[in-house]
C-alpha positions in Angstrom: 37.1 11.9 114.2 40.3 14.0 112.9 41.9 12.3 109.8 45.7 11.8 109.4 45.5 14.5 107.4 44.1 16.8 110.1 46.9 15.5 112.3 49.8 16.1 110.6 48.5 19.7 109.2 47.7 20.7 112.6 44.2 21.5 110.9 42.2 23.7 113.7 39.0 21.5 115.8 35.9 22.6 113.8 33.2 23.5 116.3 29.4 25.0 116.2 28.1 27.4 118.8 24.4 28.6 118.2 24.3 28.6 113.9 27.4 29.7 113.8 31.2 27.8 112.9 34.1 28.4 115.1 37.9 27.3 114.8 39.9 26.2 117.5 43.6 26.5 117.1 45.4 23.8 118.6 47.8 24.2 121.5 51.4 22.9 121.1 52.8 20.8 123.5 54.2 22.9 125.9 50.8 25.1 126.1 48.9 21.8 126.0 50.8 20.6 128.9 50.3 23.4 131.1 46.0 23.0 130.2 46.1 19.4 131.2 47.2 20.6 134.6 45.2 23.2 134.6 42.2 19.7 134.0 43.8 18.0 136.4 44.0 20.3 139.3 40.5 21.4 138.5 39.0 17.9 138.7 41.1 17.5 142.1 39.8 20.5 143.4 36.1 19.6 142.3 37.0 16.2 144.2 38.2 17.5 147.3 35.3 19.9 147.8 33.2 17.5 147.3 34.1 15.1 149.9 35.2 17.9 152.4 31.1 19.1 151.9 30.0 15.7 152.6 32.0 15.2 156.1 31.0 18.5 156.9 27.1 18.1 156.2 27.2 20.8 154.0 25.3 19.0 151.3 21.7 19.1 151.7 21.9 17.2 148.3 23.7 14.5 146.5 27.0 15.1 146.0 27.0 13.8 142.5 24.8 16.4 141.7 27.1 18.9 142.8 29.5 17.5 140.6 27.0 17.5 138.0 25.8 21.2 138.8 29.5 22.6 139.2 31.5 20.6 136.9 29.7 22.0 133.5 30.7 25.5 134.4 34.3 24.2 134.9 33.9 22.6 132.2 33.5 25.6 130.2 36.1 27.1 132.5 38.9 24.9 131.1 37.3 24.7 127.1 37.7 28.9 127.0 41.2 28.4 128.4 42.2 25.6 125.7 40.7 28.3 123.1 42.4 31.2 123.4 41.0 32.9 120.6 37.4 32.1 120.8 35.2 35.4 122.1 33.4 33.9 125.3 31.3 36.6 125.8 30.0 35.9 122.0 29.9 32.2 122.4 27.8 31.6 125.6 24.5 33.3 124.9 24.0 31.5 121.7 25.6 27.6 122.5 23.9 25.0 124.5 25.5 22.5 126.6 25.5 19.6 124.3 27.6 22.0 121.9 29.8 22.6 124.8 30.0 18.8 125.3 31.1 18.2 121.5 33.8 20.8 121.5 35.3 19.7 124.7 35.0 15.6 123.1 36.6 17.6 120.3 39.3 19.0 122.5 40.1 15.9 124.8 40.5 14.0 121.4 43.9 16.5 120.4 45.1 16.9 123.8 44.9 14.1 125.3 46.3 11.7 122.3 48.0 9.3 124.2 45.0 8.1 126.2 43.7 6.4 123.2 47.4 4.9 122.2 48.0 3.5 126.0 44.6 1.8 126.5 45.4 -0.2 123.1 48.9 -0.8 124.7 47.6 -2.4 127.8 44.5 -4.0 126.0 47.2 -6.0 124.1 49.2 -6.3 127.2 46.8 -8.4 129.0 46.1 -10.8 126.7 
């Protein structure tokens, strides 16, 4: 959980990758909004293929599992795009998934800010 602090300063998402510490710089909004529909037209496109496999028969498994199979790789796709300046080819031989899945909690947590501030919204609104 970032602090005030980390907010304000713009303080960089502290991540680990195999034993060793990374920073992620932070995108500004502009550059943040062009990543979150980058995210969003991935998870369409993820969507669509999945549903056009399934009325074709093309899935000899369940199509969650696709989604389970593909999606980490996208996953990664999109986390490499946020962080510019992290070295990929560095990264991936020594990280495991789980890592992956903190950085990206990491990530969604600074770009995505106003998720958190609108479900309190409409929790109050329905009272």
């Amino acid at each position: 959980m970032r602090t005030e602090e980390d907010k304000v300063l713009q303080t960089p998402i502290k991540v680990k990758f195999g034993d060793k510490e990374y920073e992620i710089k932070l995108l500004v909004v502009t550059e943040n909004r062009k990543w979150k529909k980058q995210v969003s037209d991935e998870v369409v496109a993820l969507g669509k293929q999945a549903v056009t496999d399934i009325k074709d028969n093309l899935l000899e498994e369940n199509p969650i599992a696709l989604l389970l199979c593909k999606m980490p790789d996208k996953a990664i796709d999109l986390l490499f795009s946020y962080a510019k300046n992290l070295k990929r080819e560095e990264i991936e031989p020594t990280a495991t998934d789980e890592q992956f899945a903190v950085a990206l909690d990491l990530i969604s947590e600074v770009a995505f800010p106003l998720a958190k501030s609108l479900a309190a919204m409409m929790s109050k609104l329905s009272r």
